[in-house]
LUMLUM-901437 format. One record per residue: residue number from 1; x, y, z of N, C-alpha, C in turn. Coordinates in steps of 0.05 Angstrom, whole numbers. Layout:
 num    npx    npy    npz   capx   capy   capz    cpx    cpy    cpz
 NUM      X      Y      Z      X      Y      Z      X      Y      Z
...
***
This chain:
 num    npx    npy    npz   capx   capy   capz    cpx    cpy    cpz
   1     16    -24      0      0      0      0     17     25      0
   2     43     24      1     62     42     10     85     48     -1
   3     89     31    -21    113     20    -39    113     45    -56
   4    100     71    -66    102     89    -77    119    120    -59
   5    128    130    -67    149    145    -50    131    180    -50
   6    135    180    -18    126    205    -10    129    222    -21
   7    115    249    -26    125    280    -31    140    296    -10
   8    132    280     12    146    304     36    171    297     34
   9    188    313     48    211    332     55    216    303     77
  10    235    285     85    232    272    112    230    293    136
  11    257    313    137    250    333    151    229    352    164
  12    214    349    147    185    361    150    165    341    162
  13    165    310    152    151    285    163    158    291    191
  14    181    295    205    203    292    228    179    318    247
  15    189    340    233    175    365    249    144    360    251
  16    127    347    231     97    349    239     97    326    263
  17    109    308    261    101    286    283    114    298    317
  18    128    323    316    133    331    337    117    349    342
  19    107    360    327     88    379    333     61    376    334
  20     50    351    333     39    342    346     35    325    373
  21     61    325    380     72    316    407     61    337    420
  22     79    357    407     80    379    428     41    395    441
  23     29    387    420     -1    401    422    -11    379    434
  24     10    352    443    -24    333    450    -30    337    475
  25    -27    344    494    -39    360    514    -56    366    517
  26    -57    393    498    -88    406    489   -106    391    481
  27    -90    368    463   -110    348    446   -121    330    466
  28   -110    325    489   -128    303    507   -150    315    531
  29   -140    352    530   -160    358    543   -183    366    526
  30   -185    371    508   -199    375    479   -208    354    479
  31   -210    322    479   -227    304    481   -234    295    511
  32   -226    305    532   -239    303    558   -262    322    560
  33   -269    347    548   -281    369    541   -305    354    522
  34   -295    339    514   -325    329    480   -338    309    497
  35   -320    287    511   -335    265    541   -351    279    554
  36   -343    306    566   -364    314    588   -388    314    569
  37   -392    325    548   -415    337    540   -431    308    533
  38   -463    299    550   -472    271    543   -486    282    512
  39   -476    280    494   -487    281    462   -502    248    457
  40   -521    242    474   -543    226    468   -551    229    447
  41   -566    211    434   -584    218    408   -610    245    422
  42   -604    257    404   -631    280    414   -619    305    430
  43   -593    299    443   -578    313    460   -551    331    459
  44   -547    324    421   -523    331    409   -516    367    417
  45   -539    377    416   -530    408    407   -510    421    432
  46   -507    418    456   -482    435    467   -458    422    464
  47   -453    391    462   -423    384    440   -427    401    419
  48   -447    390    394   -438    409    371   -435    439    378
  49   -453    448    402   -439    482    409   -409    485    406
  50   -403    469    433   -380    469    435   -349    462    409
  51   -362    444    398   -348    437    372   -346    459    351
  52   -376    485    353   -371    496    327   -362    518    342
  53   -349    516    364   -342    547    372   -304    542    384
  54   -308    527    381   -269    498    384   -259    514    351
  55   -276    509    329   -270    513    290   -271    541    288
  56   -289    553    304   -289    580    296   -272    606    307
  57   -258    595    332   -236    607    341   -212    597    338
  58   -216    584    314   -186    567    302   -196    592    269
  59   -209    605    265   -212    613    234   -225    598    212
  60   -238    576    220   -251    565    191   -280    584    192
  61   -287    580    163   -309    587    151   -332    566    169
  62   -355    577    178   -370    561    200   -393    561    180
  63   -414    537    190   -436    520    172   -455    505    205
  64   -471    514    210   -483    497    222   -516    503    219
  65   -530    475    223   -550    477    215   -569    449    231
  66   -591    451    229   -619    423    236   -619    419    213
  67   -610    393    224   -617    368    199   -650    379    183
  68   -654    366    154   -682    380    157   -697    348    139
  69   -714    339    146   -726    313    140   -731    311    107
  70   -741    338    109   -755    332     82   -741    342     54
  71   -712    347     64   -684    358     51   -666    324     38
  72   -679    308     53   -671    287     55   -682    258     45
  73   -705    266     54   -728    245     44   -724    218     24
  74   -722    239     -5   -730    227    -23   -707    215    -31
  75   -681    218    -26   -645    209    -20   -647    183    -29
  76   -634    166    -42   -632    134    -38   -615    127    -13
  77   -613    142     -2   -587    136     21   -604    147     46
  78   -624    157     45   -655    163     69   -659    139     91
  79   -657    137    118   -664    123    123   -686    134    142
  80   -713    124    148   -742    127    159   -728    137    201
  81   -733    159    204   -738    172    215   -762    177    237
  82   -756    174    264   -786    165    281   -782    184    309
  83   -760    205    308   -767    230    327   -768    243    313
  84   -763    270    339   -756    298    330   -733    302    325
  85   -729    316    304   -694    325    298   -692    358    310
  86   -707    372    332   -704    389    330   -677    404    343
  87   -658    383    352   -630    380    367   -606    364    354
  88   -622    361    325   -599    346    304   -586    366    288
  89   -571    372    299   -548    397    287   -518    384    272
  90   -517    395    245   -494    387    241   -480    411    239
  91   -454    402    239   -423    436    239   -410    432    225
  92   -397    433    203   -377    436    189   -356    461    191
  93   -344    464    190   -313    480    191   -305    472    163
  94   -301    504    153   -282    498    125   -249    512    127
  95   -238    504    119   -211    514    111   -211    524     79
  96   -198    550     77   -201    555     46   -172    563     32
  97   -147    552     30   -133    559     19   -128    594      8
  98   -108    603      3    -97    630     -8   -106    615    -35
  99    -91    596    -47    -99    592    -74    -94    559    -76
 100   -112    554    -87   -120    516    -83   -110    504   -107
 101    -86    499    -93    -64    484   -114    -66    448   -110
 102    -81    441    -76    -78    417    -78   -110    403    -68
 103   -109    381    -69   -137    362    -68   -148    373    -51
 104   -175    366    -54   -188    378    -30   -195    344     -7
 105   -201    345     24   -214    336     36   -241    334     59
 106   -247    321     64   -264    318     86   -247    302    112
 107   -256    309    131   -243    305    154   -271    295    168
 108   -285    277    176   -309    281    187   -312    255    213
 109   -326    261    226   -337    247    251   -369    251    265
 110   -368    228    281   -397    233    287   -404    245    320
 111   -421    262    327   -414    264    362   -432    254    377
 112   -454    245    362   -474    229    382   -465    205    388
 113   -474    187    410   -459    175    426   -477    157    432
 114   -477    126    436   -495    105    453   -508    107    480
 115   -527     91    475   -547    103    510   -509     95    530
 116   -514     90    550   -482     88    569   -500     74    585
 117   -524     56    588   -537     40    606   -539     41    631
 118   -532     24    657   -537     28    685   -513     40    695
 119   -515     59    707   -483     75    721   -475     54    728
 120   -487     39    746   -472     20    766   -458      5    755
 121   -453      0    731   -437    -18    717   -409    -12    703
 122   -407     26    710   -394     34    701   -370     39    731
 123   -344     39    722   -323     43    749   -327     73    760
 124   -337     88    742   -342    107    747   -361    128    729
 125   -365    153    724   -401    159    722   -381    164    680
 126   -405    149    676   -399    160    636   -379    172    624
 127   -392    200    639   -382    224    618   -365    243    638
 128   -347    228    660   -332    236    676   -304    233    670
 129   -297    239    638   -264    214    636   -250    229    646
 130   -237    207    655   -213    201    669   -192    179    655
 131   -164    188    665   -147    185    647   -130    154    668
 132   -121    128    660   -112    108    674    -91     91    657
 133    -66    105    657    -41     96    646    -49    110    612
 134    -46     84    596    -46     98    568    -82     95    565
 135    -98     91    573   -121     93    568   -147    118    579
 136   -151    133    561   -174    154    572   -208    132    565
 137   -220    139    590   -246    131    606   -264    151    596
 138   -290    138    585   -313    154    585   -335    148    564
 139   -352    148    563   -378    149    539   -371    163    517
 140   -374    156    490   -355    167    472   -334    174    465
 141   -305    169    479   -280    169    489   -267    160    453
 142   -283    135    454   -268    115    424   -283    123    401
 143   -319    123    407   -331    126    389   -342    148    392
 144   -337    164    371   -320    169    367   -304    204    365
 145   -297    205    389   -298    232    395   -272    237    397
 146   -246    206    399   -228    218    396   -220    217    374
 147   -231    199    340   -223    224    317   -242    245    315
 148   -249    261    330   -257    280    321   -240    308    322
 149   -227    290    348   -203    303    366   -184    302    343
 150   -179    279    349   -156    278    309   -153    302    293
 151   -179    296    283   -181    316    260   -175    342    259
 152   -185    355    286   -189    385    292   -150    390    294
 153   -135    376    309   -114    372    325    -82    359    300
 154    -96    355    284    -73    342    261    -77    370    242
 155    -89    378    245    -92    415    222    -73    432    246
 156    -72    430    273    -67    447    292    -39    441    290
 157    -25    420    280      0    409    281      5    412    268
 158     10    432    236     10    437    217     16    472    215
 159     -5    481    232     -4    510    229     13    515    246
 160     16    508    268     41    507    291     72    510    280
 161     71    494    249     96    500    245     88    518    218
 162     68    529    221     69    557    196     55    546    173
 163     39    524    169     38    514    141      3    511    150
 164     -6    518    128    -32    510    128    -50    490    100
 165    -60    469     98    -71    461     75    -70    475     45
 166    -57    471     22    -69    488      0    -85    467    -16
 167    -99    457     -9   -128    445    -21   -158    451      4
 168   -178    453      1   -200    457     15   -209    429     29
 169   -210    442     59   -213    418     82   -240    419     99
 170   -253    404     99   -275    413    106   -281    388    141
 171   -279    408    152   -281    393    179   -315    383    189
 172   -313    360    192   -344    352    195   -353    343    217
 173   -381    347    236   -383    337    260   -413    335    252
 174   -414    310    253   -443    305    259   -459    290    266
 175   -492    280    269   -508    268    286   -513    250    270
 176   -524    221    282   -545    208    274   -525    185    259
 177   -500    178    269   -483    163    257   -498    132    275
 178   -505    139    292   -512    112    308   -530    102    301
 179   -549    119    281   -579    101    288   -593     99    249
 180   -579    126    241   -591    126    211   -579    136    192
 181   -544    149    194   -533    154    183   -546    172    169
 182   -566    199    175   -581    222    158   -553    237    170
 183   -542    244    180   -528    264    189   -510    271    169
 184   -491    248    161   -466    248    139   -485    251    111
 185   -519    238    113   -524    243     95   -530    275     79
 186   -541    280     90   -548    325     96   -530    337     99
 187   -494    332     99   -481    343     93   -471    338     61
 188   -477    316     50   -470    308     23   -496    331      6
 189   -517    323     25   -540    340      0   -541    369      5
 190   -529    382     25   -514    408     33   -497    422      9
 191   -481    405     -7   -465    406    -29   -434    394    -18
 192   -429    394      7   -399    377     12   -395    362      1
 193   -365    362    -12   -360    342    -34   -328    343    -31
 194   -315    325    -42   -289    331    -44   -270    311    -51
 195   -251    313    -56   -240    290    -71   -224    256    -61
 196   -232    267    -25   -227    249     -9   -236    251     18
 197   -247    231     32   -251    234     63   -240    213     76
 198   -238    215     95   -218    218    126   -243    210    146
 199   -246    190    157   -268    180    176   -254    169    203
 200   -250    178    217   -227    166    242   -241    156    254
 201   -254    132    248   -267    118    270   -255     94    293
 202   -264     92    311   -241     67    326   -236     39    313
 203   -220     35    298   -208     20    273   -186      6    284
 204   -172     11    296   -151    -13    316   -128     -2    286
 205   -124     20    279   -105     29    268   -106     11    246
 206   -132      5    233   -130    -17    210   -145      7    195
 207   -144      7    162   -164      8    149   -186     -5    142
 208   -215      6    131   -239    -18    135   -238    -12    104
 209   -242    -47     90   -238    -49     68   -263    -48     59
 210   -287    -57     65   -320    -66     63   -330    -69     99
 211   -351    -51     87   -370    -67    114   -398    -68    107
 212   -414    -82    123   -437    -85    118   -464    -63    125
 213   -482    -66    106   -502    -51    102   -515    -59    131
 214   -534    -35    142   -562    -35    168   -591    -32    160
 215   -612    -48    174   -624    -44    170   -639    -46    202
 216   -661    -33    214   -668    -27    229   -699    -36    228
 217   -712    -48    249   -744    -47    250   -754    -57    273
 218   -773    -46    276   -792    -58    300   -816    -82    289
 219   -816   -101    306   -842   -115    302   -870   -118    317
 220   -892   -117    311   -913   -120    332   -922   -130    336
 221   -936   -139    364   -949   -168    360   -976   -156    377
 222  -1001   -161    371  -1037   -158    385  -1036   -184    398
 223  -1036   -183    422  -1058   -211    430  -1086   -208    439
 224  -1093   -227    451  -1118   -229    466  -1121   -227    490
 225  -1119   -201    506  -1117   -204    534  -1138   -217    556
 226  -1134   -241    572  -1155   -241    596  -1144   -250    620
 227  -1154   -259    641  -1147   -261    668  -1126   -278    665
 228  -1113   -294    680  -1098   -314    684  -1109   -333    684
 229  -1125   -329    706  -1137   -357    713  -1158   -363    685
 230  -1162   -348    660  -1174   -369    640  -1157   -360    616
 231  -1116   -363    626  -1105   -362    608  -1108   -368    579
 232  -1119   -398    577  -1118   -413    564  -1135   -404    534
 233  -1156   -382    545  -1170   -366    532  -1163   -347    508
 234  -1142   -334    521  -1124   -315    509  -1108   -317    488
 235  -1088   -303    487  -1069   -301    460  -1047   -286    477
 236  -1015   -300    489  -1000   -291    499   -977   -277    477
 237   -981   -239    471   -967   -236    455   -938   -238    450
 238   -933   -231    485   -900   -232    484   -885   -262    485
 239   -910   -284    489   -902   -308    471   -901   -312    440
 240   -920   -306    428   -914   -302    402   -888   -290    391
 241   -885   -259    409   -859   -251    395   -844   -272    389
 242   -839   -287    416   -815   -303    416   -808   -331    390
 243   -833   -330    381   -837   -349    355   -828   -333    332
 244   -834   -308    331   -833   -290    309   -795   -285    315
 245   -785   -279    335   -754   -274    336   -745   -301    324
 246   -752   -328    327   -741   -350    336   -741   -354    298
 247   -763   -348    284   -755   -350    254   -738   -327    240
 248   -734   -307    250   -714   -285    250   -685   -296    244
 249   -682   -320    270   -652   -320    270   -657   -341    241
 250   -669   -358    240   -665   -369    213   -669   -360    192
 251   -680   -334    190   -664   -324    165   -642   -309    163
 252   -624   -298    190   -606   -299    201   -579   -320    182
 253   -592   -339    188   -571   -370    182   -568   -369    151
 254   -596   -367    141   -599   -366    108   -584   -345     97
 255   -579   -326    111   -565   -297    100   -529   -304     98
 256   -523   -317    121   -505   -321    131   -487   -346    111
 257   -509   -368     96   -501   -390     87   -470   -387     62
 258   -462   -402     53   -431   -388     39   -448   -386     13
 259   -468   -397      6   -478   -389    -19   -494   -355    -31
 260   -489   -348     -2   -497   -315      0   -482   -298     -4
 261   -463   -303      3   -429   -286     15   -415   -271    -14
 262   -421   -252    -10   -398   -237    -32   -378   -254    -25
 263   -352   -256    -42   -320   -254    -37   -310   -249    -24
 264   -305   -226    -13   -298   -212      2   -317   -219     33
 265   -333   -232     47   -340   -239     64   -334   -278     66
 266   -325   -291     41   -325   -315     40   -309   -327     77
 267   -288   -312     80   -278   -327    106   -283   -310    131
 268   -308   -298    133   -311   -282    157   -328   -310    172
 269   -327   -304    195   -341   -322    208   -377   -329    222
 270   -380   -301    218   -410   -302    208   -411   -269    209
 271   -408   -259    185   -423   -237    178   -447   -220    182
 272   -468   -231    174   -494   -230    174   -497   -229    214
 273   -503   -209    225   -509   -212    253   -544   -198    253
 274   -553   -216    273   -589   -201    281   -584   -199    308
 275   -600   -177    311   -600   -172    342   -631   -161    354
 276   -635   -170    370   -662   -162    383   -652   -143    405
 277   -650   -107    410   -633    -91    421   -658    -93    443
 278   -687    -80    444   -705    -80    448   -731   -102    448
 279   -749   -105    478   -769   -108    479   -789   -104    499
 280   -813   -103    489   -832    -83    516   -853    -96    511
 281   -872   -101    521   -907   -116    523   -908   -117    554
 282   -934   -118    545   -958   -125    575   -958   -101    579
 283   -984   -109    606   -994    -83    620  -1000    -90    654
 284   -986   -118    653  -1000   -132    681   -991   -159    683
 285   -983   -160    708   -969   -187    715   -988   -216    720
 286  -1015   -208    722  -1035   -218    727  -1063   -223    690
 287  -1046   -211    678  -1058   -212    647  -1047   -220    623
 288  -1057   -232    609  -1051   -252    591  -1042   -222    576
 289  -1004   -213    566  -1006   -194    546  -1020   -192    521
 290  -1036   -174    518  -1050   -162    498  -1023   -152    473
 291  -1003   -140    480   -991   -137    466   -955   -137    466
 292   -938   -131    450   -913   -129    447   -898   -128    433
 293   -883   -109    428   -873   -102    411   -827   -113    411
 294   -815   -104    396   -787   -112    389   -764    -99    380
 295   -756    -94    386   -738    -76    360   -709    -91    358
 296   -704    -96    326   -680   -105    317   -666    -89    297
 297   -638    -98    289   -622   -106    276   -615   -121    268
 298   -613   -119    241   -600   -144    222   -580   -128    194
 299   -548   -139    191   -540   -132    174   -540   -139    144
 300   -536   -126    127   -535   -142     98   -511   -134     86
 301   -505   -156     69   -480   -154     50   -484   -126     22
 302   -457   -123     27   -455   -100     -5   -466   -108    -19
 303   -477    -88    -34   -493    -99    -58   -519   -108    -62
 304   -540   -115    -28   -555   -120    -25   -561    -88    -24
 305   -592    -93    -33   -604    -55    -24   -628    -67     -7
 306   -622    -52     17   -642    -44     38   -674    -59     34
 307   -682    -44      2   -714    -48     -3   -710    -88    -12
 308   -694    -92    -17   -690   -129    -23   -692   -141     10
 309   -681   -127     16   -671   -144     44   -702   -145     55
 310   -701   -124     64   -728   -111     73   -752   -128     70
 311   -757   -142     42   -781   -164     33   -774   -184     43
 312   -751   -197     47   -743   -212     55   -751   -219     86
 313   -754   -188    101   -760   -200    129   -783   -196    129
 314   -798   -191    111   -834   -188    110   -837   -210    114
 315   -830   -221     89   -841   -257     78   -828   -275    101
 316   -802   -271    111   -804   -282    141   -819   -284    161
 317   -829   -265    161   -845   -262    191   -868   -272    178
 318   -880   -267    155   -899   -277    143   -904   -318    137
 319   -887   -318    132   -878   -348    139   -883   -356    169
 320   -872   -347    180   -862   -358    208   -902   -357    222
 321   -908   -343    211   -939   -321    229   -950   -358    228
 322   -947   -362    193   -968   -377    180   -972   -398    193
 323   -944   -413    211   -946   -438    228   -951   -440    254
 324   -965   -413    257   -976   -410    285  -1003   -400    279
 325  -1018   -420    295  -1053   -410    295  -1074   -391    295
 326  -1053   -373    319  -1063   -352    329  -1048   -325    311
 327  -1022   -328    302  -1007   -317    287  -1023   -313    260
 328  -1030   -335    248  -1032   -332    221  -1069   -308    217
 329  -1074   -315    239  -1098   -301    238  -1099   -270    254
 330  -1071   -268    259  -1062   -236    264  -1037   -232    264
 331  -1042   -228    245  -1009   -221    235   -990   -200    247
 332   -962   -203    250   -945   -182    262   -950   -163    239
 333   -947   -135    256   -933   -110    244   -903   -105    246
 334   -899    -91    216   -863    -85    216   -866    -56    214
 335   -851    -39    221   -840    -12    212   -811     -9    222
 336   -805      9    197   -769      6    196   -761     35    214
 337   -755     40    233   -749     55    245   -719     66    247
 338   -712     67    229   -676     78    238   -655     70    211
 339   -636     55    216   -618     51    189   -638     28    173
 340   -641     42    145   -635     21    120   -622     30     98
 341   -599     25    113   -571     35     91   -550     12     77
 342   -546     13     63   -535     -5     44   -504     -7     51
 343   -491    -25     43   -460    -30     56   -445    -28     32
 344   -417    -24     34   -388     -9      7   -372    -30     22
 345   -352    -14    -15   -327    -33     -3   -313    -20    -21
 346   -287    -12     -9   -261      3    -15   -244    -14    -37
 347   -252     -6    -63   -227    -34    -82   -205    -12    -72
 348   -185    -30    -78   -157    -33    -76   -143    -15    -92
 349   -120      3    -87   -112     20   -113   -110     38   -114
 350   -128     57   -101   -140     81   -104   -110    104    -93
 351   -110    119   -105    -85    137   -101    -99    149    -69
 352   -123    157    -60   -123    155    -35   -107    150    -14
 353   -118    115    -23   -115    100     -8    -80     95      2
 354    -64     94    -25    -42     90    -24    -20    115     -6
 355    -28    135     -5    -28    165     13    -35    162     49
 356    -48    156     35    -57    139     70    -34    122     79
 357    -21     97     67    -19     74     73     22     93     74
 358     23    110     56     52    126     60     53    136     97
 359     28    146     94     29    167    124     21    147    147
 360     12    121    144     16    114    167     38     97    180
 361     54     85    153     80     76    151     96     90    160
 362     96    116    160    110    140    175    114    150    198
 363     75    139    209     69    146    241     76    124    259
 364     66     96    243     71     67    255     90     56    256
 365    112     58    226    132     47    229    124     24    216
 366     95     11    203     90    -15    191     73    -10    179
 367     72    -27    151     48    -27    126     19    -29    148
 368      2    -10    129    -28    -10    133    -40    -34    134
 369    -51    -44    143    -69    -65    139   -102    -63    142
 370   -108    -78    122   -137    -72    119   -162    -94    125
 371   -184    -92    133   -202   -110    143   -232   -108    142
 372   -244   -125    143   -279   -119    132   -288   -118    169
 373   -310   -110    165   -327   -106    188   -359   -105    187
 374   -375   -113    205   -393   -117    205   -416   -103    225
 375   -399    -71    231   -418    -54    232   -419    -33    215
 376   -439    -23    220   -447      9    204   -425     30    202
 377   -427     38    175   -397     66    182   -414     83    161
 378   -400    106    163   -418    139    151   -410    135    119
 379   -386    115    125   -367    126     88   -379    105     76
 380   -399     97     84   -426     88     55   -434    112     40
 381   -437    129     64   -459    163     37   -429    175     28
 382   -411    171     31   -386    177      8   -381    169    -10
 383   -377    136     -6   -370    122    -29   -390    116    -54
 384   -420    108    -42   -449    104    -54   -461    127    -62
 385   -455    151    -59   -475    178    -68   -457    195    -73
 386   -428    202    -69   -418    219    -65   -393    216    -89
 387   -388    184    -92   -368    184   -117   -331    184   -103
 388   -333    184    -79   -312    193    -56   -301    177    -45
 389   -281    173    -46   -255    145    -37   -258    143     -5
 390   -270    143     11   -275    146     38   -256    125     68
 391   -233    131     74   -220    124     88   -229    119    109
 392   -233     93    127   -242     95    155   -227     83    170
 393   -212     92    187   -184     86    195   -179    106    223
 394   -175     92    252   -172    108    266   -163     93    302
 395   -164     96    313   -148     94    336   -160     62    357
 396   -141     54    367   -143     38    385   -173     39    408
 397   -182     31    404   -209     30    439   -223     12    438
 398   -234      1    462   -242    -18    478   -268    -13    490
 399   -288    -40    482   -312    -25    507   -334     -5    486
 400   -327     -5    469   -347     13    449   -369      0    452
 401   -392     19    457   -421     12    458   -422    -10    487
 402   -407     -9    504   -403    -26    531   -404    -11    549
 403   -394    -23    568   -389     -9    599   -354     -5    601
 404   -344     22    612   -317     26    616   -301     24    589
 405   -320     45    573   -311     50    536   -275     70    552
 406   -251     56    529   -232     75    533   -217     75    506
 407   -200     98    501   -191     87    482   -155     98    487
 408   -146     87    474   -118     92    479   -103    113    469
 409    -91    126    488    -79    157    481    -50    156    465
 410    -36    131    464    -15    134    440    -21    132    414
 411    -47    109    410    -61    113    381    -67    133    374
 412    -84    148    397    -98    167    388    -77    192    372
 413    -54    191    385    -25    209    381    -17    199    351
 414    -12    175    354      7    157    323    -24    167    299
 415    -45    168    309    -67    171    285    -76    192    275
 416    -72    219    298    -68    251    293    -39    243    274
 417    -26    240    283      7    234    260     -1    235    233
 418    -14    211    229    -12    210    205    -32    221    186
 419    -51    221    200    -71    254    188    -65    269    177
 420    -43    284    202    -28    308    195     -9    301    170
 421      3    281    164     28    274    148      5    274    117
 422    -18    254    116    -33    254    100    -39    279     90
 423    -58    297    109    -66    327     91    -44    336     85
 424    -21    334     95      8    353     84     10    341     50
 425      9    321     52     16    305     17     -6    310      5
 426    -33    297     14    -57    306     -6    -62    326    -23
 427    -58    336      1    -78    372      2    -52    389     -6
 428    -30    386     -1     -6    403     -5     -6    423     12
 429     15    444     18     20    465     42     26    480     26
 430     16    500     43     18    540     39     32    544     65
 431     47    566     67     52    588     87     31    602     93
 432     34    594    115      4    616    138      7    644    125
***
């Protein structure tokens, strides 16, 4: 990935990686600062405050705005929407060159963050990080707030020594990476575009070669509610669910079988993951539930689109209803509540890519290596709508979407590195 020879100066490679030494300080209290703020889904806007007011006393050109639904809608890359967005704010920061002699990029990240579940399970409270040897502590720590830190902090290591981007950089922060990926999408239909993006997500310092498409839905189930004592009467819904999940995972298996598998998934060990995140029914411990409802996840392979998959779990549940009595004569409800986004994959080659694989050979000291994954990432609405080589590549952490999320503060250092080494070659340098 690397076997092509740098533009930089070594001397210059030498000075950015120290000068980013020298700022990481700032840079770790700059992501202890993004932890405090709990950027829940719904809860983003005083991070993104704080984020667009971090860009705007650094000099970029500022952009912020509410997501807007119906801006978005009709998108192939839309996924169905079931709050209010009236706290879905995205920020962008631009950088604009004296005169734009070199590529342009995106630099982008997401700041909303996973529920962080029962305190008590945590060593200590979320969004309190704290710092324990090489590892910083906290709710969004890995995912992913410290590239966001990256991003802002590998431009800061650059101007430090007088040099600023001469291609257009567009710094990106936004919502809704966890649940529907509209966030990255409304900045693409915004007009952001560029000839490469930069996604620092917690990547174990690998690049992600393919990952798989999301799809999101709730299921419903009516029963028959009556006493206990003439159970027998009834229709127990949140038993039924359990019939309706139980044919789920078998189409789970069917998805999963090798005669499904792109290539590129042929030796993963099961791809295809379903998850039941959610479930809620009844009204009474003493009553046959009347009702209950589910909410899942299930991934799909590249190349599958959303609306395929999607029939697929109709006619499942539709199947499954038919060999149950009470089922077939009340059928579950589906609605897709959140991601149905389709999954990419990075071919091989790409002068990008190979830029990348220079600058981290530089930060690491060892060839890039690259790997598929089997969750959701933003650089679908780059690669799929946008036409855009989308790098997702970023720092060591542990505990993502768990209890006692941390991520490690020398990655986080070696991955600002090569950022900074990257926009220097991409994008090319000006004198401040």
């Amino acid at each position: 990935m690397s076997e092509s020879t740098s533009t930089l100066d070594p001397q210059l490679e030498e000075r950015i990686r120290k000068s980013v030494e020298e700022g990481f300080d700032e840079q770790v209290g700059f992501l202890q600062d993004l932890v405090r703020h709990p950027s829940l889904r719904g809860q983003e806007h005083t991070a993104q405050d704080f984020y667009f007011e971090a860009l705007k006393q650094r000099g970029y050109a500022m952009d912020r705005w509410t997501v807007d639904v119906e801006d978005i809608r009709h998108h192939p890359g839309f996924s169905p929407v079931k709050i209010d967005y009236s706290n879905a704010i995205n920020v962008v920061g631009t950088h604009r060159p004296r005169s734009e002699t070199g590529r342009s990029l995106i630099l982008n990240g997401h700041m909303d963050v996973v529920p962080e579940g029962p305190y008590d399970l945590w060593s200590r409270h979320p969004f309190d990080p704290y710092i324990e040897g090489d590892w910083l502590y906290g709710r969004g720590s890995g995912d992913m707030k410290a590239g966001l830190a990256a991003n802002v902090h590998a431009l800061d290591a650059l101007r430090r020594l007088g040099y600023q981007p001469a291609g257009r950089v567009h710094l990106q922060s936004v919502v809704e990476e966890e649940c529907t990926g509209n966030g990255a999408l409304a900045c693409l239909t915004r007009g952001y575009q560029a000839d490469a993006a930069i996604i620092p997500e917690p990547e174990d310092e690998k690049l992600v070669r393919a990952n798989t498409g999301v799809i999101w839905f709730q299921v419903t189930v009516r029963g028959v509610p009556v006493h206990v004592r003439e159970a027998g009467k009834g229709a127990n819904a949140i038993e039924a669910a359990y019939k309706l999940i139980a044919g789920l995972r078998e189409l789970e298996e069917r998805w999963n079988a090798p005669e499904r598998r792109p290539a590129r998934f042929a030796d993963e060990e099961h791809p295809i993951n379903f998850n039941v995140g959610k479930i809620a029914g009844g009204d009474w411990a003493s009553s046959v539930p009347s009702w209950c409802s589910f909410d899942c996840r299930i991934a799909i392979f590249p190349g599958v689109s959303p609306q395929e998959a999607a029939a697929e779990i109709e006619a499942c549940l539709q199947e499954t209803a038919h060999r149950d009595p009470f089922l077939a004569n009340n059928p579950p409800e589906i609605d897709y509540n959140g991601f149905f986004a389709e999954g990419y994959v990075l071919e091989e080659g790409t002068e990008a890519e190979q830029t990348l694989g220079r600058a981290h050979a530089r930060s690491f000291g060892r060839e890039l290596e690259s790997f598929i994954t089997a969750g959701y990432l933003d650089a679908r609405v780059f690669m799929l709508y946008g036409d855009t080589p989308c790098l997702v590549y970023g720092p060591v952490s542990e505990n993502i979407h768990a209890f006692d999320e941390r991520v490690s503060l020398r990655s986080m250092q070696q991955i600002t590195t090569a950022i900074a080494l990257y926009v220097a070659e991409w994008c090319g340098l000006e004198e401040i």
